[in-house]
C-alpha positions as CSV (number, residue, x, y, z in Angstrom):
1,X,-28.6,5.3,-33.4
2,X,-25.8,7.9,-33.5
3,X,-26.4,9.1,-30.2
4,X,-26.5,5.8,-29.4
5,X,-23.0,5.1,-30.7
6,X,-21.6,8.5,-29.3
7,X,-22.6,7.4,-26.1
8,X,-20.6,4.3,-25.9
9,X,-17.8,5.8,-28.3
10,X,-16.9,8.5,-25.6
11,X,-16.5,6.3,-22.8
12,X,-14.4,4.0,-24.1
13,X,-12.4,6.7,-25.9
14,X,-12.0,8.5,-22.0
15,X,-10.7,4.7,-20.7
16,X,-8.4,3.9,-23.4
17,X,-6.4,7.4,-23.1
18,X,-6.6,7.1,-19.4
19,X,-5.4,3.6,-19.8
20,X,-2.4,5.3,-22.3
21,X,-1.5,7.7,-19.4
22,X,-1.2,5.5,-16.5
23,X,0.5,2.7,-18.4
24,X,2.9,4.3,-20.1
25,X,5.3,5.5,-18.0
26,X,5.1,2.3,-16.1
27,X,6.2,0.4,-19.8
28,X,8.8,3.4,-20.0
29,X,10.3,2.6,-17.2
30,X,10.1,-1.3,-17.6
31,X,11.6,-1.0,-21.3
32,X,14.6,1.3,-20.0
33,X,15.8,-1.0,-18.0
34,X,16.1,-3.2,-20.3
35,X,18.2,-1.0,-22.4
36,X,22.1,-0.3,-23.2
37,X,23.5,3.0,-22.1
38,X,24.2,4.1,-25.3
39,X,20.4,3.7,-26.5
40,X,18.9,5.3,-23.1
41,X,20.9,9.0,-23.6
42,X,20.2,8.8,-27.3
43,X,18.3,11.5,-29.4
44,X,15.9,9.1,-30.7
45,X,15.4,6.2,-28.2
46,X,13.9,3.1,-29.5
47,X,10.2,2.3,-27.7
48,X,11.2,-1.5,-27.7
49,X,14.3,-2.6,-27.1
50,X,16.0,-4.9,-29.6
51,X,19.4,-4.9,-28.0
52,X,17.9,-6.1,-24.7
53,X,20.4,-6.3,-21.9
54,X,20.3,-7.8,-18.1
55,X,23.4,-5.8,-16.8
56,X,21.4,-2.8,-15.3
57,X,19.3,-5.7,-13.1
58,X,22.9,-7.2,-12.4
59,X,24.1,-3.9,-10.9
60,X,21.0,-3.3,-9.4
61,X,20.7,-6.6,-7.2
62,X,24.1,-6.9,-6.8
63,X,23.9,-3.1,-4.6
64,X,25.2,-3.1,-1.2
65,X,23.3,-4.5,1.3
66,X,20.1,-5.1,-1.6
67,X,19.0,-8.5,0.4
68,X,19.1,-6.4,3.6
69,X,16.9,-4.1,2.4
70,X,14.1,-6.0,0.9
71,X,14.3,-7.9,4.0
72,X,13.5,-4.2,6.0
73,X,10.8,-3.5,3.7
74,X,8.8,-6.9,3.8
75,X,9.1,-6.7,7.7
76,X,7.9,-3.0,8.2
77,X,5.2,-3.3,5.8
78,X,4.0,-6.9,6.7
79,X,4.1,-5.8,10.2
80,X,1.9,-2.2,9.3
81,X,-0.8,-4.7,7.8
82,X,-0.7,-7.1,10.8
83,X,-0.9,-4.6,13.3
84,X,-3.8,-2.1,11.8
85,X,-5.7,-5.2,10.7
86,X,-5.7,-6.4,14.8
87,X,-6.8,-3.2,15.7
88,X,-8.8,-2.4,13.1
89,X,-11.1,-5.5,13.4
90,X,-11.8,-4.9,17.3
91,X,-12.4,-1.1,16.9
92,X,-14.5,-1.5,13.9
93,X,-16.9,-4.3,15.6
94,X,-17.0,-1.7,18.7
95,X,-18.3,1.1,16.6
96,X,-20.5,-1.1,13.9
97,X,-22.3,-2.9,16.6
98,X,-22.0,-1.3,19.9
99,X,-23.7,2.2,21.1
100,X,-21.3,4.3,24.0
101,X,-20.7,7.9,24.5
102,X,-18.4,9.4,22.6
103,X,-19.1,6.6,19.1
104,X,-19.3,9.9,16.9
105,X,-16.8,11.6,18.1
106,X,-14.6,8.5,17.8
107,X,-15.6,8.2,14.1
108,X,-15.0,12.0,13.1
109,X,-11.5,11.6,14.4
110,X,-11.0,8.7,12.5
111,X,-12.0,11.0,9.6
112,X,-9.6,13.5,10.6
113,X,-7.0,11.3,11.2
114,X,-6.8,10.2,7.5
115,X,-7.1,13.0,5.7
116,X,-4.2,14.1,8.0
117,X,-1.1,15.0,5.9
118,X,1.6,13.2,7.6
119,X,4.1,15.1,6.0
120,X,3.9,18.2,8.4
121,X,4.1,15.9,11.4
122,X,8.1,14.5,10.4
123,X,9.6,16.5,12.9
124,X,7.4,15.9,15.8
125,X,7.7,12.3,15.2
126,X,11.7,12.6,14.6
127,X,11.9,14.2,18.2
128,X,9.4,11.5,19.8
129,X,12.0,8.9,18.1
130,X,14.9,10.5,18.8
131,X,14.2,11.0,22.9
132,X,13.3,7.1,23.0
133,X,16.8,6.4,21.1
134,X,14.5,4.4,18.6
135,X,16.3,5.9,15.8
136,X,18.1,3.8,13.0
137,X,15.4,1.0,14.3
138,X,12.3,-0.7,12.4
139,X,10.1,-0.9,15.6
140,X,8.9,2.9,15.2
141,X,9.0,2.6,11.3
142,X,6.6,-0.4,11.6
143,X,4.5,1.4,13.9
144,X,4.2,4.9,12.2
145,X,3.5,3.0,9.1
146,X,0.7,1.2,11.1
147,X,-0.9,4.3,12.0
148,X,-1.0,5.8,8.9
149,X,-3.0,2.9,7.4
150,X,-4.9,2.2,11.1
151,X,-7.7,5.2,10.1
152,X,-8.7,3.6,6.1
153,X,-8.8,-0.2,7.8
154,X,-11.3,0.6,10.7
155,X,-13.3,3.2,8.1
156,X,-13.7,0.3,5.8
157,X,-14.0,-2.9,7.9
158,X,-17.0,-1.2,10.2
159,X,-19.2,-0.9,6.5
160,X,-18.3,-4.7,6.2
161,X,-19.2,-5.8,10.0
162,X,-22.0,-3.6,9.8
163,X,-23.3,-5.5,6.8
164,X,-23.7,-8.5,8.4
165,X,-26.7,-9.0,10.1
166,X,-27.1,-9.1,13.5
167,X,-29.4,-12.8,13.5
168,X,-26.3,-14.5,12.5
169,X,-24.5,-13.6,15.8
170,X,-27.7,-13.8,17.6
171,X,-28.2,-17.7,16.2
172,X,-24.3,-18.3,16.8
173,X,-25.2,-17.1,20.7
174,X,-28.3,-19.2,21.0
175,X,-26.2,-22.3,20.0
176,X,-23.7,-22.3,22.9
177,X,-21.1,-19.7,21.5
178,X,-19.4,-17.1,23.3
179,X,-19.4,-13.4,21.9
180,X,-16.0,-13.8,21.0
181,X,-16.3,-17.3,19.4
182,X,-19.5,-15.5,17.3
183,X,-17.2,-13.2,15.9
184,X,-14.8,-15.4,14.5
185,X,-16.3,-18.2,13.8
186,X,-19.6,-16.2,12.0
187,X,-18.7,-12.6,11.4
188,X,-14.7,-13.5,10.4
189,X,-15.5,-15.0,7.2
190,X,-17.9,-12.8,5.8
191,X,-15.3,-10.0,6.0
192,X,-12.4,-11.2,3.5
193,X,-13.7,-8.7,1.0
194,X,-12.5,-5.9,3.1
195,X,-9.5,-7.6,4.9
196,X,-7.8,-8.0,1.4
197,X,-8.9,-4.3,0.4
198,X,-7.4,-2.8,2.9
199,X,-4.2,-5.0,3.4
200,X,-3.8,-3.9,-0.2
201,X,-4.1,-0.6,0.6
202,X,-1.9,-1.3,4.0
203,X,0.9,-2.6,1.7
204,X,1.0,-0.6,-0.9
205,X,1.4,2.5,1.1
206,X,4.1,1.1,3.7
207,X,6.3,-0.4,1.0
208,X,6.0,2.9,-0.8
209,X,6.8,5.3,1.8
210,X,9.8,7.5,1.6
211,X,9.7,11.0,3.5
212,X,9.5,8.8,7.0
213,X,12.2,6.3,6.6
214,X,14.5,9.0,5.2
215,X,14.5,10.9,8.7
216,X,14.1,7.9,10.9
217,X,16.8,6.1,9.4
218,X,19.3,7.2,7.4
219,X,22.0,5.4,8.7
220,X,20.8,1.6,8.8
221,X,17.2,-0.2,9.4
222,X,16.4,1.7,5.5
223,X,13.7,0.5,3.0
224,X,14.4,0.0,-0.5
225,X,12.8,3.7,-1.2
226,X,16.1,5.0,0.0
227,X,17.9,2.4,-2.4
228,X,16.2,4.0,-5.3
229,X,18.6,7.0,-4.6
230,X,21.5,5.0,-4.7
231,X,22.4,5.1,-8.3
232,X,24.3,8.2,-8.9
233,X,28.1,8.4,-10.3
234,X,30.2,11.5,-10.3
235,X,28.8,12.2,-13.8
236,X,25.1,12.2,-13.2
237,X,22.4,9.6,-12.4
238,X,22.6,5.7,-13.6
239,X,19.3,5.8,-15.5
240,X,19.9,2.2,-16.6
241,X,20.1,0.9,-13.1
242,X,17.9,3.2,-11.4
243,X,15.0,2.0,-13.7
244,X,16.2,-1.9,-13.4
245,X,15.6,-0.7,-9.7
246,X,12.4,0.7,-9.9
247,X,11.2,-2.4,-12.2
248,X,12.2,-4.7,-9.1
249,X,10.6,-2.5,-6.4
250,X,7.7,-2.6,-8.6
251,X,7.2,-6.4,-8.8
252,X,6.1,-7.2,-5.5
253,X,3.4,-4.6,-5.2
254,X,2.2,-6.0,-8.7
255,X,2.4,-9.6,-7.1
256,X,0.5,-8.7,-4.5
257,X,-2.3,-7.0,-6.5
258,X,-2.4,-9.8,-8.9
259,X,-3.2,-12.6,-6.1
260,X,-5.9,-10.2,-4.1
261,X,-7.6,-7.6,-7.1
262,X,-10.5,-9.6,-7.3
263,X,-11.6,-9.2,-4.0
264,X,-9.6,-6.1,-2.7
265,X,-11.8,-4.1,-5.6
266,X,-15.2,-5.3,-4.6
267,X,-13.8,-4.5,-0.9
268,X,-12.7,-1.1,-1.8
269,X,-16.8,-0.4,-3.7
270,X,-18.4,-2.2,-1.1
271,X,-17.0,-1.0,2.2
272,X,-17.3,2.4,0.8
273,X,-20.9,2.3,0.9
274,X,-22.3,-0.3,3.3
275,X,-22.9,0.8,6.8
């Protein structure tokens, strides 16, 4: 019996303090903003705030050109999903249910590819930008960000399109339908589990990404990354406001999350494995 109970005691112990970990600078951060000046420098800062004030969100969405950039980000990261999700889906049927020379090689570059830091590759992309006269623009944002999620979409979509059995295109043949009309019409539906895993993922790491958009474009076409930096006087940083900012940049990825957990979870297990 005490075993018993020390094996589900530990466990849940292990959650709850990872749960603490995670959480807490994320309620930190969320309670600060909140917060008057006077209580976020103090000695002995309250974890709740009962002198709750709106004028760091104020500043914060009333920042030049705030509109602008949320605008900038919803395009470059809508438009990463879009595009990997296009290509992803064709490449991924190619190499779940077709055999042709080179299929292995194909998948260990794809492996290669996103375990690739992208980091070390800024100033090769920078001169490939900067020789087109793309800089300053959100057409090679979108399409960097594109590639960086392009390798975890066709990894996870060919376990999903591999898990479908073959019959069901075979029937969908039989009855009149063309390959392509199989595909979407059989194979399409079956795959929401991993189209909503990995346009979470998509999102999540476009609207996050900083290092990029800081050397592509640091003189217009920015993200709201970059506007995080904004809120700095000549006597040090604008905690209030820069966590009102970081609250707000924060909403729509939890948005997001919120409408597609349920199956972008059960994508991320099941695409893992299946194939």
């Amino acid at each position: 019996m005490r075993r018993s109970l020390l094996g589900r005691f530990w466990p849940n112990a292990v959650a709850v303090l990872l749960f603490v970990f995670f959480v807490f600078p994320v309620y930190w951060m969320a309670t600060t903003a909140f917060k008057p000046d006077i209580d976020i420098i103090s000695k002995t800062p309250d974890f709740i705030p009962f002198h709750g004030t709106f004028a760091h969100f104020d500043k914060a969405v009333h920042a030049a050109g705030f509109w602008e950039l949320v605008r900038n980000s919803f395009t470059v990261a809508l438009g990463a999903v879009l595009l990997s999700l296009a290509i992803a889906l064709l490449a991924s049927f190619a190499l779940a249910r077709m055999r042709f020379r080179g299929r292995k090689a194909f998948v260990l570059v794809v492996m290669v590819a996103q375990m690739a830091p992208w980091e070390v590759m800024t100033i090769s992309v920078y001169m490939i930008v900067r020789d087109q006269d793309q800089l300053n623009s959100l057409i090679p944002l979108t399409l960097f960000y594109m590639m960086m999620v392009l390798p975890f979409t066709i990894w996870t979509l060919r376990g999903f399109i591999a898990a479908v059995p073959k019959e069901l295109e075979e029937s969908a043949l039989v009855d009149g339908c063309t390959r392509t009309q199989a595909f979407i019409r059989v194979v399409f539906p079956l795959l929401a589990p991993g189209l909503m895993a990995t346009s979470l993922f998509g999102f999540i790491t476009a609207w996050n990404e900083f290092p990029l958009v800081l050397i592509l474009n640091k003189q217009s076409g920015q993200t709201l990354p970059l506007w995080l930096t904004q809120f700095q006087t000549n006597f040090g940083d604008d905690w209030g406001a820069t966590m009102a900012a970081s609250t707000l940049f924060t909403i729509p990825v939890v948005i997001v999350f919120l409408i597609l957990q349920r199956k972008a979870v059960g994508g991320l297990t099941a695409g893992a494995v299946k194939g």
